[in-house]
N, C-alpha and C positions, 0 to 999 in steps of 0.2 A: 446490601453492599455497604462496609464499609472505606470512606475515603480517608476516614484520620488518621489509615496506619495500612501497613501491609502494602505489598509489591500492587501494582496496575498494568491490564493489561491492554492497549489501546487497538480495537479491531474494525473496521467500517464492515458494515453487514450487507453492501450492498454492491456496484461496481468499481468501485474508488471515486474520489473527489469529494466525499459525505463530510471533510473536514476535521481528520485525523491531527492534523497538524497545530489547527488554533485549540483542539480539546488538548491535545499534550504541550501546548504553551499555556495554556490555561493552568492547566496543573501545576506547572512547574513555576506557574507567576504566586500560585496562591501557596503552596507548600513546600516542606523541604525537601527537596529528590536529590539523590545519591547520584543519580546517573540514568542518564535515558539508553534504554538499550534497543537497537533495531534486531530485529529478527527476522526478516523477511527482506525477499527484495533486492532490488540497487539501485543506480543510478537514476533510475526511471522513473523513482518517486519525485512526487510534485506537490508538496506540503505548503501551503501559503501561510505565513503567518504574519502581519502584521498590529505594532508597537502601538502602546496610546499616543505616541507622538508622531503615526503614519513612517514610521521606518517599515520596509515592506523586504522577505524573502522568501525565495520558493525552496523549499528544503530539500534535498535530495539524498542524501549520505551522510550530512549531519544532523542531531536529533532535533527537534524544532524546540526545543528548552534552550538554542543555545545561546540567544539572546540574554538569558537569564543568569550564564554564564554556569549553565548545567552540564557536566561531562558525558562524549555521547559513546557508546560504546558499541562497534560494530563487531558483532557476534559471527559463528563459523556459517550462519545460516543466510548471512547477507553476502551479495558478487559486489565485490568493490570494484568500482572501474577507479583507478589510479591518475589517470590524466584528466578523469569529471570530478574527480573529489577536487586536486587541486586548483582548478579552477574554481569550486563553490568555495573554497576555503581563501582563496584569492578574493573572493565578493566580502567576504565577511570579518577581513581581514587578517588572516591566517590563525586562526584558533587552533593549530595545531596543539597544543594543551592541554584542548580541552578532549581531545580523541584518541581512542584506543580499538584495536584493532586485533580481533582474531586471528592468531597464524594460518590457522586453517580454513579461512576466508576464501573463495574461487576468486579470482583474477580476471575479470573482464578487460581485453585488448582489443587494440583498433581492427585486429583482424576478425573477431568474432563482431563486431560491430558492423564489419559492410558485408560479412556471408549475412545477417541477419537479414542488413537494406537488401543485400538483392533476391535475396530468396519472398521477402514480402514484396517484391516490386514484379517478381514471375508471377504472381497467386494473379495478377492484376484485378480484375474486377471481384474476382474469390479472395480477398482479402481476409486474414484474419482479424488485421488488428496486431498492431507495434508499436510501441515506443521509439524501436530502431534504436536502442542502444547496447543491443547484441547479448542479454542477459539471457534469456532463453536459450541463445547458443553456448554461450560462456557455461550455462548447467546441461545441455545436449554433450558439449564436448569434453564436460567431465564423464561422463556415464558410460565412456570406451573408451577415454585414455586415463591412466592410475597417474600421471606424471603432469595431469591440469595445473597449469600457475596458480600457486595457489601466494597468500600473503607473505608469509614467512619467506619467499623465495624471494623477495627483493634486498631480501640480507645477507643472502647468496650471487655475487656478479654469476659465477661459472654457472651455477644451477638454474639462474633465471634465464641467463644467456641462452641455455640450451633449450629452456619450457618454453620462451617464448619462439627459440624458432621451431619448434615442431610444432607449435599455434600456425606457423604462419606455413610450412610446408602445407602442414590438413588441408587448411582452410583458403589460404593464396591461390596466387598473389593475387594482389588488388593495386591499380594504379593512385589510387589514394589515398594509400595508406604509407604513411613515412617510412623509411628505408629500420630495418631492425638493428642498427645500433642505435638509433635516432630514439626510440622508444625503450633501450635498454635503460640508457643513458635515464630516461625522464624516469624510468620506472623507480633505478636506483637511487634520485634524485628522490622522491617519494619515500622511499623507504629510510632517509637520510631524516626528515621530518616527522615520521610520522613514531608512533609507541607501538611494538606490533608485540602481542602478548602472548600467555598461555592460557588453556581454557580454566587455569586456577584463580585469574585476575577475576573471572564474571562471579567466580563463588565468593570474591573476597569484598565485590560491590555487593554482592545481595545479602552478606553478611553486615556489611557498614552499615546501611539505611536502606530507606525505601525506594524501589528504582521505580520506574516508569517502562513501558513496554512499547514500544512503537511500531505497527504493522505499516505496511507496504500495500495500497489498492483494497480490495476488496474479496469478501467470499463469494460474491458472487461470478469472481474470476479464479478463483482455487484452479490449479491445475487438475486435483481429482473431483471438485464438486462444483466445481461452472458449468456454464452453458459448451461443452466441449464442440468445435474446437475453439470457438471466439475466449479462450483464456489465456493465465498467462502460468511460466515455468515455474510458477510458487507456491509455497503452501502460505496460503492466507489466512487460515482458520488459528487457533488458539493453542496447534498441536504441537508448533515449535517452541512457543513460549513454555509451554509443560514438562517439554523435553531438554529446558534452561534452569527452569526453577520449580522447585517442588511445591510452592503454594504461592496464588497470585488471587485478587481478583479480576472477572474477567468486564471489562466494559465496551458495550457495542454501541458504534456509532451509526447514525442513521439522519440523511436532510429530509427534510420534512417535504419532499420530494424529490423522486425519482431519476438517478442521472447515470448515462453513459457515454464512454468516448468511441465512435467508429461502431464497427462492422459488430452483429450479433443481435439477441431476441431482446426487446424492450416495451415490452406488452404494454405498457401503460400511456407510450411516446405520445405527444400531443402538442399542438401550438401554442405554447404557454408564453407571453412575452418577459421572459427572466433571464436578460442577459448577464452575463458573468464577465469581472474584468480579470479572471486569472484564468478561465476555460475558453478554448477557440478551434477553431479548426485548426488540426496537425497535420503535419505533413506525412508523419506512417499513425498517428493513433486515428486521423477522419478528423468529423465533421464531432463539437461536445452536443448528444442529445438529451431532450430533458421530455419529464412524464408525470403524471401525476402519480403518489407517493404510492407503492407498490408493496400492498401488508401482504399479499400471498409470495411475492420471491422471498420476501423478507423476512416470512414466519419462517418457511426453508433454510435461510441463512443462519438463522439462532439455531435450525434445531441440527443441520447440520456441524455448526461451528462448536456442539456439546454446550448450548445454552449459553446465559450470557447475566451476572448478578446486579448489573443497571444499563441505563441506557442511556445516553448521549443524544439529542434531537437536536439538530443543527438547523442553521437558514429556517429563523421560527417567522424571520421578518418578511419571508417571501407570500404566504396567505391574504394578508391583507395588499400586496402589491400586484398580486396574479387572482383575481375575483373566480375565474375559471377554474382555478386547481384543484381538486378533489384525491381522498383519500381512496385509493382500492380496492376491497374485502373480495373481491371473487373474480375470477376469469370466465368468461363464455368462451368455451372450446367445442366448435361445432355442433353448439346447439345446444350445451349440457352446461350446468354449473359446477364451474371447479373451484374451489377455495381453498386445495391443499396436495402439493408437492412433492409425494412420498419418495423422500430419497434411497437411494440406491446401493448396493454394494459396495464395500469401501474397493476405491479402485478399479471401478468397472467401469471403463469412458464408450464402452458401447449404450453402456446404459444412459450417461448423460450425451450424449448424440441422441438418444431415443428423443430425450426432454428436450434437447435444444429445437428439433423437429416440430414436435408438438409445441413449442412457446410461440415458434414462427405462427404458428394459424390461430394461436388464441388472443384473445380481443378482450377488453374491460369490460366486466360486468358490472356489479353494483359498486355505483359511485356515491360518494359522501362530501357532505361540508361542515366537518365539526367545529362549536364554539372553541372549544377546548383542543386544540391539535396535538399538544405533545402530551397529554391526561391521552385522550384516542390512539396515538400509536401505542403510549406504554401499554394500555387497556391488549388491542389485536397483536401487541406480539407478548405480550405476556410475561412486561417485565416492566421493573421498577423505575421510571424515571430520575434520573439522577442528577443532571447537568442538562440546562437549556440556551440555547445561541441567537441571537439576530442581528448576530452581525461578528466582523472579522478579529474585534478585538477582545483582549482579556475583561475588560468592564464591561464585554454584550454578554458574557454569561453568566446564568444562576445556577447556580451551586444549591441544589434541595436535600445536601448532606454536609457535614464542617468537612472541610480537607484540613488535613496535619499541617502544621505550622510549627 
C-alpha cells in the first residue's frame, strides 16, 4: 500500500466503532487531502475525533478531516438528514464551506425517523438494532416511491413541498413530528446554506488531489454480508467507493478487540473491563458490547469486503490495560473447529440468516496472547500493517508508511 499518493479508502472490518474517524483525521492531519468523501451512511454515524489540544467531536455527516479544515463531500450514496446536519454544523461552527452535497442524495425526514422508532419499539424484545434515525426507512422508502426526497429537491419550494408531503401521507402521522410547513420551511433553510452539486463536482475533486474515503459502521453490518437481520440498510464494503472512483487504495480498520452495539452474534463477548468514554448504552442501538479480538469474523470481512492493501489496528493501548483479552483464531461450533466463514452468494440473506444462526451457538476456541498484537492480526488476516493507534489523538498514531505531504 501506498500512502504518499493515490485516493484512500477508509473501511472498518468489523461492527462499527473500530475508529474510522481518528484514522481519517489522522490522514488528513498528516497529509494533503483534497476532500473527504463519505459514501456510505448517514446521520447515524458516530466518528469521534479528538484535537492535541482535547477539542473533542462525534462526526456524523461531516468528514472527520474537518478540523483540518478539509472539504467534506457527501456523495449520492449517503441519506442526508437536513435537520442533523444542521445541528452538527451548528456544533462546529457552521462550516457550511466546507460541504458539498450530491443532488441525488436521499433525504431522511422527521417522518421516516419515528416510522423507524416505532417499528423497532413493536420488535420489543426481537430487536434488531437502530440508531433510530430513520435511514434504513429513508432507503426502504425509496425502493417503491421514484418521487423519495432527494437533495436537489430543497432548491425546488413546489417540488419539496410535494416530496415531502407524500413522506408524510405513507408514513404518518406521527404526533411528534412538526406540522409540514414547519419542516418545509427548515429544509428550504438548508438548502439556502448548503452547495448541493452535480455528480461532475466528485470527478473534478478526484481529479484535483487526493481524496480520502470515509465509510459508515462496519462490514460486518453490510446489508448483503452481515449477520442478517441484526444489520444495517448500507453497503459497507468497498463496493460504492469503486462505483465513485476508478482507482483507490483500500484500508481496513480493525481495534485490537472486538466490539458491538445492541442486539446480534458476538462470539467472542466476554468481561473485559474497557470502558469507553464515547460508547454506552443507547436507547435504540442497546447496550456497547466488547470481546476479545475476533480474526475468524474478521478474516470474513476482508475476504468479503474484496480484500483490503493495509491495515489500520486501533486501541493498541487496550492489551496491556485488559490482562484477560485474547486474540481469536477459531470458533467451537458444537463440538467441531471452525476457523473459516465461507461466504455466500452475493445477495442471498437466506444464506446469511443461515450464518447468523450458527454464530448464535458458537463459542471461542483457541485463544491467544501475542507479544506483538498488531505484527498478529496483520499475520491472521493477511495483510500489511500500516497505521497503529493507542489512543484518540493524531500523535497516538504510527504511521509504518510516509503519507504525502
Amino acid at each position: 500500500m501506498n500512502l504518499s499518493g493515490g485516493h484512500v479508502a477508509v473501511v472498518d472490518l468489523g461492527y462499527g466503532d473500530a475508529g474510522k474517524g481518528t484514522v481519517v483525521d489522522a490522514l488528513c492531519a498528516s497529509g494533503r487531502v483534497t476532500a473527504v468523501i463519505r459514501f456510505n451512511g448517514g446521520a447515524q454515524a458516530a466518528h469521534n475525533v479528538v484535537m492535541p489540544a482535547g477539542r473533542h467531536h462525534t462526526f456524523a455527516q461531516f468528514g472527520s478531516g474537518t478540523f483540518h479544515g478539509v472539504p467534506t463531500h457527501l456523495s449520492r450514496f449517503v441519506v442526508v438528514d437536513p435537520l442533523a446536519l444542521a445541528a452538527e454544523a451548528g456544533a462546529l461552527g457552521n462550516p457550511f464551506h466546507l460541504l458539498t452535497i450530491d443532488g441525488e442524495a436521499l433525504l431522511a425526514t422527521p417522518w421516516h425517523r419515528a416510522a423507524n422508532q416505532v417499528r423497532e419499539r413493536r420488535r420489543g424484545r426481537a430487536r434488531h438494532g437502530s440508531c433510530g434515525m430513520g435511514v434504513g426507512q429513508t432507503m426502504e422508502y425509496a425502493l417503491s416511491h421514484v418521487d423519495a426526497p432527494r437533495a436537489a429537491d430543497v432548491l425546488s419550494p413546489t417540488r419539496l413541498r410535494a416530496r415531502l408531503a407524500a413522506v408524510r401521507d405513507a408514513l404518518g402521522p406521527f404526533d411528534d413530528v412538526p406540522p409540514l410547513e414547519d419542516v418545509v420551511d427548515a429544509f428550504l433553510a438548508f438548502g439556502r446554506a448548503v452547495s448541493i452539486v452535480d455528480s461532475g463536482h466528485l470527478d473534478r475533486l478526484l481529479a484535483q488531489g487526493r481524496c480520502v474515503f470515509e465509510g459508515a459502521q462496519g462490514v460486518l453490518l453490510d446489508e448483503w454480508r452481515g449477520w442478517h437481520p441484526y444489520t444495517t440498510w448500507s453497503t459497507t464494503t468497498f463496493a460504492n467507493v469503486a462505483a465513485l472512483c476508478p482507482s483507490f487504495e483500500r484500508l481496513g480498520v480493525v481495534r485490537a478487540y472486538t466490539t458491538r452495539h445492541g442486539a446480534g452474534p458476538l462470539v467472542t463477548e466476554a468481561p473485559l473491563d474497557l470502558p469507553e468514554a464515547h460508547n454506552g448504552v443507547g436507547e435504540w442501538q442497546g447496550a456497547f458490547r466488547v470481546g476479545h479480538f475476533d480474526a475468524v469474523a474478521h478474516r470474513y470481512a476482508v475476504e468479503v469486503a474484496g480484500g483490503v492493501d493495509g491495515l489500520a489496528v486501533t486501541h493498541l493501548d487496550a492489551p496491556p490495560r485488559a490482562p484477560g483479552l485474547r486474540i481469536c483464531t477459531s470458533y467451537d461450533l458444537d463440538g467441531a473447529r471452525w476457523e473459516h466463514i465461507r461466504p455466500g452468494p452475493p445477495r442471498d440473506l437466506a444464506y446469511q440468516a443461515a450464518l447468523t444462526a450458527l454464530l448464535f451457538r458458537a463459542r471461542p476456541g483457541d485463544l491467544e496472547s501475542p507479544d506483538d498484537w498488531a505484527g498478529r492480526i496483520g499475520d491472521l488476516l493477511n495483510a500489511l500493517v500500516v497505521l497503529e493507534s493507542r489512543g484518540p489523538r493524531s500523535s497516538d498514531k504510527l504511521f509504518r508508511l510516509p503519507v504525502a505531504v
